[in-house]
N, C-alpha and C positions, 0 to 999 in steps of 0.2 A: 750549751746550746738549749736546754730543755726550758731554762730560766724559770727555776720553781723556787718558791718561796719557802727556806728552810729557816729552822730556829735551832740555836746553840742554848742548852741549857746547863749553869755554871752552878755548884753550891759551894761555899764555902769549907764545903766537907772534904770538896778534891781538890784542895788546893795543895798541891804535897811540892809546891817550889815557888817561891814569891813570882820568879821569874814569870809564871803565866801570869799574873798580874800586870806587869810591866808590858807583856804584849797586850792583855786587854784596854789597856790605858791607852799605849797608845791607837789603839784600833777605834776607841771611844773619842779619842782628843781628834785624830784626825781621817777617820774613816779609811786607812789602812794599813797593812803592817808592813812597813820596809823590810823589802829584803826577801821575800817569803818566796819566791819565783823566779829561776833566771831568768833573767833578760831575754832570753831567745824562746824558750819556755810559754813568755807573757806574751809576748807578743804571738805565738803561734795561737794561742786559748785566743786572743782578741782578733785575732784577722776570723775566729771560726765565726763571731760575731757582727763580720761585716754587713750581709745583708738585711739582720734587724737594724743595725746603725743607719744605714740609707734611709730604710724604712720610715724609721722614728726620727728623725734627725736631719730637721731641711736643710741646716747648717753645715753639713757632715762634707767634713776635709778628707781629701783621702791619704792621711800619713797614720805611721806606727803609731805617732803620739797621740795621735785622735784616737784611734782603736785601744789602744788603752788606756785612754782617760775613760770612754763608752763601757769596755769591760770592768773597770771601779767602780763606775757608775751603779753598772748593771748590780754589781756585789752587796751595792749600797742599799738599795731598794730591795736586795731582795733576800739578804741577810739577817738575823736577828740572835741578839745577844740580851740571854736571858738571864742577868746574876741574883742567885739567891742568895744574901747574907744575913747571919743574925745579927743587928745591935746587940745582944749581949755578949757577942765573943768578945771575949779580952784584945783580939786581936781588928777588931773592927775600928775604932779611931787611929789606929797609928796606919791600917791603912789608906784609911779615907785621908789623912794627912798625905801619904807617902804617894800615894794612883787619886790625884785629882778628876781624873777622867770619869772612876767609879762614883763619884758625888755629880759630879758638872755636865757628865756624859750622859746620864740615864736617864731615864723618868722612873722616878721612886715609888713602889707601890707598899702602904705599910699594912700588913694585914691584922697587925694588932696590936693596943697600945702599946708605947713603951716602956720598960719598967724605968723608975727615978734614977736609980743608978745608969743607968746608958742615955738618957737624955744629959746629966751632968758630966760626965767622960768624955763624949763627943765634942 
């Protein structure tokens, strides 16, 4: 209900199971992650969001599925995923291979050149 804008900060450091890759991928490819909320759960968080929905939302239908398309929404805009990784890890092109999301998904900020060797590996 508060709808503040948070950020998730990720390093490569704490990656201790590829697995969370696989969920940021897809979180990245399609701006959410199946499965993360029962059904009844989701919809209870989305109807607390009703009356901004009205609000903001000339369009606004009054079904479950609307109210939680508006609660994604909301997630979307006010979400942020912050992945720090080094080009030199050993492990950085077989990801970028493996979580396409992690390349296609982000906006890449590089903060310093790359060394030769990680621009030809990639």
């Amino acid at each position: 209900q508060q709808r503040k804008q948070a950020t998730f900060i990720f390093t490569d450091a704490e990656i201790k199971d590829e697995n969370f890759l696989e969920v940021f991928n897809s979180f990245l490819m399609t701006g959410e992650i199946a499965n993360l909320f029962p059904k009844d759960e989701l919809q209870i968080m989305a109807a607390e969001l009703r009356p901004f929905a009205v609000k903001e939302r000339p369009d606004f239908v009054e079904t479950p599925e609307f109210l939680v398309r508006y609660f994604i929404d909301s997630v979307r805009a006010n979400l942020h995923l912050v992945l720090c990784m080094s080009p030199v890890n050993v492990k950085f092109p077989e990801r970028a291979r493996k979580f396409p999301g992690l390349i296609n998904g982000c906006a890449i900020d590089w903060f310093l050149s790359w060394p030769e060797e990680a621009l030809v590996a990639v």
